[in-house]
N, C-alpha and C positions, 0 to 999 in steps of 0.2 A: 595778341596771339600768344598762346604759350601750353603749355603740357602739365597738370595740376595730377595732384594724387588720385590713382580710381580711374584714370581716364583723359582722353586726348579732346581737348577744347581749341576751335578756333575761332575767329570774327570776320565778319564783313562786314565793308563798311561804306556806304552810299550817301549821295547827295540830296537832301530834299529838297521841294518846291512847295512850302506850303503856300496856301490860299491865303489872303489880307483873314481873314479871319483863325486859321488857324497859326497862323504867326502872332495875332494878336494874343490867343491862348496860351502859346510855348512862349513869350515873354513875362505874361503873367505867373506861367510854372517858376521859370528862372527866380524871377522878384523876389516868389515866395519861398523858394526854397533858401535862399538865400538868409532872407529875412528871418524863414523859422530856424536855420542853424545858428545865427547870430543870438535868438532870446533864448537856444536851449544851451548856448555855452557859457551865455551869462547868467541864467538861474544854476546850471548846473557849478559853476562857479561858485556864486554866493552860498549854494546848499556846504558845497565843501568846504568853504570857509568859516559857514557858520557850526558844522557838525565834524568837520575832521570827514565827512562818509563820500561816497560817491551817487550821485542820481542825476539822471535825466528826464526830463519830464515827456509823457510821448506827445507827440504831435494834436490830440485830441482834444489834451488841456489847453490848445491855445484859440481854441476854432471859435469861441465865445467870447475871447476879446477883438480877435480877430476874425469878421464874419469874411473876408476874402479867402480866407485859403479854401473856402469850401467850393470857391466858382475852377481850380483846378482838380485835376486827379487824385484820391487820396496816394497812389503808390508812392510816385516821387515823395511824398513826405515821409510816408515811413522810410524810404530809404536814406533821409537824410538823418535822421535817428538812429538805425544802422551804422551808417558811416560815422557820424559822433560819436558812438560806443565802440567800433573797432578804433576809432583815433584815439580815443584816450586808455584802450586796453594797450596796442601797440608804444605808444607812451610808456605808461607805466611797468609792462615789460623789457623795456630799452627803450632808457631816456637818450643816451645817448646817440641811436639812430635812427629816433624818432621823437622829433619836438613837443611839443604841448600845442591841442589844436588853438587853431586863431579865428578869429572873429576873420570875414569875407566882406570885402569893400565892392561897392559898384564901378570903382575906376578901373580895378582889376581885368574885369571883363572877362570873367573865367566863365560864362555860362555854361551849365550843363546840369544835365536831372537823368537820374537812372529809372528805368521800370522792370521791375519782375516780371516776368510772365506766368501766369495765372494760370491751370485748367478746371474749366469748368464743363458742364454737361453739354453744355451748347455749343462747347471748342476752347482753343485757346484765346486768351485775352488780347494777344498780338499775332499778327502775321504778316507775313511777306506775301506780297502778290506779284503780279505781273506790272501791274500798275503806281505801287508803292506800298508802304508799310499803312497799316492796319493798326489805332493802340485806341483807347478808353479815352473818351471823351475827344479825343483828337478828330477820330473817324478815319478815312483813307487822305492818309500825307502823300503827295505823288512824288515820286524818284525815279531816279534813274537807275531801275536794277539790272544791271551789266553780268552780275553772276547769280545762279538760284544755289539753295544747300541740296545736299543730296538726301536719296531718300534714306532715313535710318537717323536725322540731324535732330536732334531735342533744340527747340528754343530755349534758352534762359533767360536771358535779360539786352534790355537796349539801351543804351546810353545815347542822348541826343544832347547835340553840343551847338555851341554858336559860337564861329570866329570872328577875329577883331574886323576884317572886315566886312562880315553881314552874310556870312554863308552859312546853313544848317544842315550839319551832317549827323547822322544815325550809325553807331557802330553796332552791331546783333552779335550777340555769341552764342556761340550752339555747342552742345554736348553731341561732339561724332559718333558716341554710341560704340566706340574705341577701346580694346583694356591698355594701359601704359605698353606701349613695346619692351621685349627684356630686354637686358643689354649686351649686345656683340662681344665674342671673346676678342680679348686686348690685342690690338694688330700691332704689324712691325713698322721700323723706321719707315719703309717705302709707301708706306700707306694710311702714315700720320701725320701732319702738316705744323709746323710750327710758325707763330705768328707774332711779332715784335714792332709796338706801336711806333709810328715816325711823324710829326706832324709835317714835314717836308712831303712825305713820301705815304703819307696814311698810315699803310705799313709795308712791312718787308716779310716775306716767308722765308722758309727754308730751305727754297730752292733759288735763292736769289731774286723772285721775281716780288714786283710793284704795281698797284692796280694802277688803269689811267682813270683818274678822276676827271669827272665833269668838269664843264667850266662852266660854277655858277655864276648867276649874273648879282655878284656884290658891287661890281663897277655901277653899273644901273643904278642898284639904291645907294651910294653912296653920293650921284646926279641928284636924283630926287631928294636926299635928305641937305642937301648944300642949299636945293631951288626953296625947300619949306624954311630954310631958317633963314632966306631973306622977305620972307612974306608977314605978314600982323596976324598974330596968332587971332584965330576967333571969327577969321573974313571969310569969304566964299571960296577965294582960289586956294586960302590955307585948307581948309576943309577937303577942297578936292585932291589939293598935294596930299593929304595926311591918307586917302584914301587909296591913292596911287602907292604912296608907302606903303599898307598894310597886303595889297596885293602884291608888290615884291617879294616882299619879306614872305609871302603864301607861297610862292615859288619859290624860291631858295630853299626851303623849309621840303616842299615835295621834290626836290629834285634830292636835299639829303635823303631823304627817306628812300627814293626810288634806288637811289646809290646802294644805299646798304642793304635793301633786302635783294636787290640783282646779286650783288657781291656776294651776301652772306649762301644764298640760296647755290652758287654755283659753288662757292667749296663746299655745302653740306652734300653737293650730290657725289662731287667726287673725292671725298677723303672720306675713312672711318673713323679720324681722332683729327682733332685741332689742340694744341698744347699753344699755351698764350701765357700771361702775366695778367692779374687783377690790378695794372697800373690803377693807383686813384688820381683819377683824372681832376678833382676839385683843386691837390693840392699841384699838381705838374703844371694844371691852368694857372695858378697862382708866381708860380717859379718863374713861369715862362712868359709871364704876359697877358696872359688870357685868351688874347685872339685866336693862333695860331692852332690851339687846342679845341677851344668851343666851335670854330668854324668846320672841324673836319666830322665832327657827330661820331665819333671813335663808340663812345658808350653803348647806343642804338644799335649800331652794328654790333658790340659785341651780344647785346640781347636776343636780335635776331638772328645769330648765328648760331647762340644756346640753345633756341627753342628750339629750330630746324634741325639742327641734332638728336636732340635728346627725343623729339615724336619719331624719328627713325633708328631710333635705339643704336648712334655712334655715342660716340666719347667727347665730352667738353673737358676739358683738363685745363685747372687753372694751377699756375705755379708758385711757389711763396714768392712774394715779392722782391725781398730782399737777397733771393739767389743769385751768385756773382753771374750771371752767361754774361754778360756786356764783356767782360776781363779775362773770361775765360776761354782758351785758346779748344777751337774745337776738335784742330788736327791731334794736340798733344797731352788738351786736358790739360795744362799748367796754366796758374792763375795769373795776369799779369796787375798787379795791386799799383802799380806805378800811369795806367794808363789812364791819360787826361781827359776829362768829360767831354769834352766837345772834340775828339779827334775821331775820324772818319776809318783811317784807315791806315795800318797799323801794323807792325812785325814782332811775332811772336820773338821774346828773348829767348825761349828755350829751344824750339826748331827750325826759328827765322821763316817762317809761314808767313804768307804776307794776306793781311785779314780784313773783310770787310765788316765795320762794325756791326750796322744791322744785320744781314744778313750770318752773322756768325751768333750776335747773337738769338735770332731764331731758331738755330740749329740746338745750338744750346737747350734754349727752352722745352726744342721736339723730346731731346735727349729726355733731360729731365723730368718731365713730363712722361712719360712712359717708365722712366725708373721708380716714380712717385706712385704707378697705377700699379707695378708688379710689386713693389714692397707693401702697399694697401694689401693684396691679393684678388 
């Protein structure tokens, strides 16, 4: 989900049930798409090495060494040609925060194939029914559709995915037919919220308060992963352990997600500004351990608390990083440069204020963060 230039784009995203036979079709999509990104990054490869130039070869020139790509959909392949050309443009635009593509493994188990939606005289190439999704060559996938798009919603494209362990879901995105919302003139402290990451505590606002997070079930998989690694890798019961695993790990996985967009969703309705810090969470994982950070999905939630914003034309405000708030005293504004990393809670030396770290620092942030948006103008 998210808010793009021109206009307001959202997704839906449903479960399928296909048929033994159209499961056997979406496997074979998988295979090949796979298979044709792996020959077009290695000719595209060797052409560069041998010319210094860039090319990719499209998908058409392989259909004659390979007569199987012809028994799926041409879409998915052009789009996997697509996606090779923005990876290697993103690349070479910034190498730096964007790698050079890689060749795709089948232990990976990353499945997934995108389709454009098409209009033709006869309709569009996909749709959504009551029944299930509608696509080219597939015929009617049956799902469970729990939510319809409203009238005014453009199709654009569907990505269908398969998890590790054996589910097929279909995300849709639709053009809402939306212009970009403008954006709200700049509100005051009481109507701005500031936010300071905690991996204790997820985070801390600027009013003191702390979400109650769920309790996921890592105790559970941490049973099931102890019971698999006394079992012979390769047997029947491992199999089933390792299937048991992957369905944990599928819940843990939606209980974060369901965290962060309840979360993100309720301060987007009630604030006009969120003032936060673009912690990079890669290197804090790293400082800290890694657990304590990866386990709380901090990043997720930050994205869906941007997008829920910004489609309602509030304020995402991110802060420089290296702004002192953690040391800076929010009653008096003096910096206290002596204060130890891991101390909680703390008195100011200039007006003896006695200070809660997170929470002061939030406040900080809200501050700043609004000073950041009137000196912009």
């Amino acid at each position: 989900m998210g808010t793009k230039t021109g206009g307001v784009y959202t997704t839906l995203q449903f479960r399928l049930h296909p048929a033994p036979d159209q499961t056997l079709l979406l496997e074979k999509t998988f295979g090949c798409c796979r298979w044709l990104w792996n020959h077009m990054l290695a000719d595209a490869q060797e052409f560069y090495a041998a010319t210094g130039l860039q090319h990719i070869p499209t998908p058409a020139c392989y259909k004659g060494e390979a007569p199987f790509l012809r028994e799926v959909d041409s879409q998915p392949l052009c789009t996997v040609h697509q996606q090779l050309r923005r990876a290697y443009l993103d690349f070479f635009r910034n190498p730096e925060a964007f790698g050079p593509p890689r060749f795709k493994t089948k232990k990976a188990r990353k499945d997934s194939f995108t389709v454009y939606c098409r209009q033709y005289r006869t309709g569009p190439s996909i749709r959504l029914t009551d029944r299930g999704l509608q696509m080219p060559k597939l015929g009617l996938v049956p799902a469970r559709v729990y939510r319809k798009p409203k009238p005014g919603w453009n199709l654009r494209l569907v990505t269908i995915r398969k998890t590790r362990s054996g589910k097929y879901f279909c995300a849709i995105s639709y053009d809402m037919g939306l212009p970009a919302p403008a954006p709200r003139p700049l509100p005051g402290p009481e109507e701005t919220l500031g936010l300071h990451f905690s991996p204790a505590r997820f985070y801390t606002d600027s009013q003191g308060q702390s979400p109650a997070l769920p309790p996921l079930g890592t105790e559970k998989l941490r049973r099931l992963q102890s019971r698999l690694a006394r079992m012979e890798p390769g047997s029947r019961n491992y199999r089933e352990q390792l299937q048991k695993i992957r369905l944990q790990q599928e819940h843990i996985a939606n209980q974060r997600k369901d965290f962060a967009h309840q979360e993100s969703r309720r301060i987007a309705n009630a604030w006009e500004a969120v003032c936060l810090r673009e912690t990079d969470l890669a290197a804090l994982s790293e400082r800290w351990g890694g657990g304590r950070v990866k386990e709380r999905a901090f990043g997720r939630f930050r994205d869906c608390l941007r997008y829920k914003l910004e489609r309602q034309g509030k304020r995402y405000v991110t802060v420089e990083p290296y702004a002192p708030a953690a040391r800076t005293c929010q009653c008096c504004g003096a910096e206290n440069k002596d204060l130890a990393p891991g101390k909680k809670l703390w008195r100011c030396p200039a007006c003896g204020a006695e200070l809660d770290r997170d929470a002061n620092t939030a406040r900080n942030l809200r501050d700043m963060g609004l000073a950041q948006c009137r000196k912009a103008g």
